[in-house]
N, C-alpha and C positions, 0 to 999 in steps of 0.2 A: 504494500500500500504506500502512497507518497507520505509523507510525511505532516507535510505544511505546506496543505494548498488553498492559495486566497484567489478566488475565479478561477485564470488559468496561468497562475502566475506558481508556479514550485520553486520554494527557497530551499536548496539542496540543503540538508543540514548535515556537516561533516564530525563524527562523533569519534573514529578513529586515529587520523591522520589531518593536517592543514589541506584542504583541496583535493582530496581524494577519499572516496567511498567506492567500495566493492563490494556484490553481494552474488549469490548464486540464485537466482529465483526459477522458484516450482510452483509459482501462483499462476490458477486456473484464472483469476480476475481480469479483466480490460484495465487496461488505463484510461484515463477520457482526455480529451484536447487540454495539452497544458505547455507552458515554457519555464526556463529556467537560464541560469548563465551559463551555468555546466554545460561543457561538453561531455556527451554520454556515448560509451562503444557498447555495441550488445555485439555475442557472438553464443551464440546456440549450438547445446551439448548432445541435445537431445529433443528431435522434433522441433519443426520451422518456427520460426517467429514472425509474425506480421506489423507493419508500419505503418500507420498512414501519414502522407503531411501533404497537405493544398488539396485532402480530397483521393491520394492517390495511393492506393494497396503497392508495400512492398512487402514480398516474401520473402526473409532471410533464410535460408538452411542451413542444414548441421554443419558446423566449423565455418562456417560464411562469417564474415564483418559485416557492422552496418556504425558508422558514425553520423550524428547528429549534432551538429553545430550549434552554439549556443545560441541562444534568441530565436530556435525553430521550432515553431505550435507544433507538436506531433502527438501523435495515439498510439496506443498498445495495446493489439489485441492474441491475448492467450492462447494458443489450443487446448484439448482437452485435460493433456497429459503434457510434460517434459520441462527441461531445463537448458536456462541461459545463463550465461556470463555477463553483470552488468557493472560496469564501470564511469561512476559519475566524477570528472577532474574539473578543477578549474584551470581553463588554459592559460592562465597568465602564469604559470609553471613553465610551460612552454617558451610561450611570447617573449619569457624574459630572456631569452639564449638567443645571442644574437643572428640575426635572417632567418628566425623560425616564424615571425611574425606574421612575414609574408606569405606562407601556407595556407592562414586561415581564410581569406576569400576562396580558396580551390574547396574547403571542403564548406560552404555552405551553397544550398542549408541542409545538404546531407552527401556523405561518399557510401555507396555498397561497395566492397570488396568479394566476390563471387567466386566461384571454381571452374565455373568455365570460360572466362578471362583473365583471369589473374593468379595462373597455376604457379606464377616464381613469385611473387608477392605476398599472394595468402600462407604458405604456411610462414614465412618469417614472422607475421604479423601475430601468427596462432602462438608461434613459441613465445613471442614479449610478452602476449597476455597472458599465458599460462605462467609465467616466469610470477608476473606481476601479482597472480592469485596465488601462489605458492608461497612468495614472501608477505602477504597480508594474511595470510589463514595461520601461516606459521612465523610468528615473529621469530627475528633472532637479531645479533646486534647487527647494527647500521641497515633497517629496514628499510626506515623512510630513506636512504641516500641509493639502496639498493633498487626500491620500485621509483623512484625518481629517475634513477637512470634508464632503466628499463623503459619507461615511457619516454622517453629524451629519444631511445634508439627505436620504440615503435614509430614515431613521428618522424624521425630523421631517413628511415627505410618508404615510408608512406609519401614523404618530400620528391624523395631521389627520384622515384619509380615515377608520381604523378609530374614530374620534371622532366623527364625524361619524354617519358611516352606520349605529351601533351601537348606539340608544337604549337608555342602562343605566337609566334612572330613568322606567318607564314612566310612573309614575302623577303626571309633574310636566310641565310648559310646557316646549317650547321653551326659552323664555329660564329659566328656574329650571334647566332640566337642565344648561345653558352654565355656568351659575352654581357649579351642584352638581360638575360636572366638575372647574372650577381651582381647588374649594375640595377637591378628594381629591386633586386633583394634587399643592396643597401639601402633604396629610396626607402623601401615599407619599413624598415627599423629607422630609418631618421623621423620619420612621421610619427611612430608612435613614440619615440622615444623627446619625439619636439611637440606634441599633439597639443598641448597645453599655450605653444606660445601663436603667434599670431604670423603663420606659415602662409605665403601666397605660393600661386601656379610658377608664376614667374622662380623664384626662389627652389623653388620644387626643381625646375626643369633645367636650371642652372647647377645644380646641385648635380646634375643626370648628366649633366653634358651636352643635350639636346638644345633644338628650337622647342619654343613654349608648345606652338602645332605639333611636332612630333612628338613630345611627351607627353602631352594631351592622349595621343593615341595609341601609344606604345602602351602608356599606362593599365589604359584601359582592356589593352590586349593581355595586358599580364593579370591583372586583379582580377577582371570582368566586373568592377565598378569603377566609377569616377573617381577623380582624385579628392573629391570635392566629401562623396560619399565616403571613402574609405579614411579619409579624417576625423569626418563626425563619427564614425566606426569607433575609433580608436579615441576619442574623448568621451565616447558615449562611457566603453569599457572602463576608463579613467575612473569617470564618475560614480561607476558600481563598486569600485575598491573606494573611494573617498566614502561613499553613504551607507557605508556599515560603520563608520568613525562617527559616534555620537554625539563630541564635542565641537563638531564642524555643521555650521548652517551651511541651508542649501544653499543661499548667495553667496558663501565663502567658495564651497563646491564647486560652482556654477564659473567662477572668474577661475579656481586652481582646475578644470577640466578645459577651459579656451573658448568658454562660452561668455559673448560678446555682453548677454544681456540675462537677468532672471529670466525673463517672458521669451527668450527664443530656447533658453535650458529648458523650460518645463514643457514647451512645446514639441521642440525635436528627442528629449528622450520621451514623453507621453505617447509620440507616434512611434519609437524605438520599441519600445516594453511595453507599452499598452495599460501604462498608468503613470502618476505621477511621481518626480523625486520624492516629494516629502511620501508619497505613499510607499515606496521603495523603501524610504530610509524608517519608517514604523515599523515596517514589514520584517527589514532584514535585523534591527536593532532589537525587535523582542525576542527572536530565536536567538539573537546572539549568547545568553545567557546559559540555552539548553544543554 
């Protein structure tokens, strides 16, 4: 069952470990339509798993992945019998190791990992997780540095491969696209790592080495959002680590996340998350205690 859900808002509560929750589940139950910040991996042990998200049935099968991006409505429905591997992280675990940042637009608002495409990928992915439930069911010293890194190399193996195999720069070489690639990777870590200050296109595309037009569209080739979009991305995320801090109002928030004004923060994450800071910051602030 979730835990702590207000509409279809799930505040992951992490009881174990800082940002990571793992559980095996053998609930016959549905989930209903909810989000959260977590990123969540399901892989099923036993009998398929079903997904919906916009409406649309995915079926996971035995030893398959399925990742779920955070901020993506999704549903859970059971079958009668069996079990899954569920894995809820927070990805700024990730995000903070630098040019990991840039992964996260590939996988929203969701990646399957499947057996009949992805025969050299999938089991590497199987062994992290398995890795990762083996040192959470069984503590022993340096756990959390042991599944931290295990997740470091699930992501780093999920990068390579979705890199690889995923020509974002049609219309370049080979080696120019290799080129193009660690030169966005820098961009996406300077952004998040500047997301707070008052970042233009210009500055962006200078930064890149490009004309403003060419990174304008390069950009977009590599993210698949705008540069525009994948800022407030990344101040939005800001702002969910800043409003779990009790002693900070939302207008403190709102200027240390790069937001110009109260009335465009509460606007642009309310369309973000589907409600408001200060209702985010109630929300997250009373589980904080649990």
């Amino acid at each position: 069952m979730i835990e702590a859900l207000h509409g279809i808002q799930e505040t992951v509560l992490y009881h174990d470990m800082p940002g990571i929750k793992l559980f095996l589940n053998r609930e016959q139950e549905n989930y209903p339509p909810h989000w959260h910040t977590a990123m969540e991996i399901i892989m099923p042990y036993e009998n398929s798993y079903t997904i919906c998200i916009d409406q649309t049935l995915h079926t996971v099968e035995e030893g398959e992945i399925f990742l779920i991006a955070p901020g993506t409505i999704h549903q859970l429905l059971a079958p009668p019998s069996g079990a899954r591997l569920i894995l809820l992280l927070d990805y700024s675990i990730v995000c903070n190791v630098n040019g990991m940042a840039a992964l996260l637009p590939s996988l929203r608002p969701f990646v399957q990992i499947n057996k009949t495409e992805d025969q050299i990928l999938l089991p590497t992915l199987q062994k992290k997780l398995n890795h990762i439930r083996t040192e959470y069911e069984q503590p022993s010293p340096f756990m959390e540095a042991s599944i931290n890194a295990y997740i470091l190399q699930f992501f780093v193996a999920l990068g390579r491969y979705e890199m690889k195999t995923v020509r974002r720069f049609l219309d370049v070489t080979p080696t120019k696209q290799h080129e193009y690639i660690e030169t966005f990777m820098k961009v996406c870590t300077y952004i998040t790592e500047h997301c707070a200050e008052n970042i233009s296109v210009d500055d962006l595309a200078e930064f890149a080495g490009f004309s403003k037009f060419h990174f304008i569209r390069l950009f977009k080739q590599f993210t698949n959002v705008t540069c525009y979009e994948y800022l407030v991305q990344k101040r939005i995320e800001l702002a969910e680590r800043l409003l779990i801090e009790p002693e900070l109002s939302i207008t403190e928030i709102a200027m240390r996340s790069g937001f110009g004004s109260l009335s465009s923060f509460n606007r642009v994450f309310k369309t973000a998350k589907n409600c408001t800071p200060s209702e985010y910051k109630k929300l997250n602030t009373s589980h904080k205690s649990l």
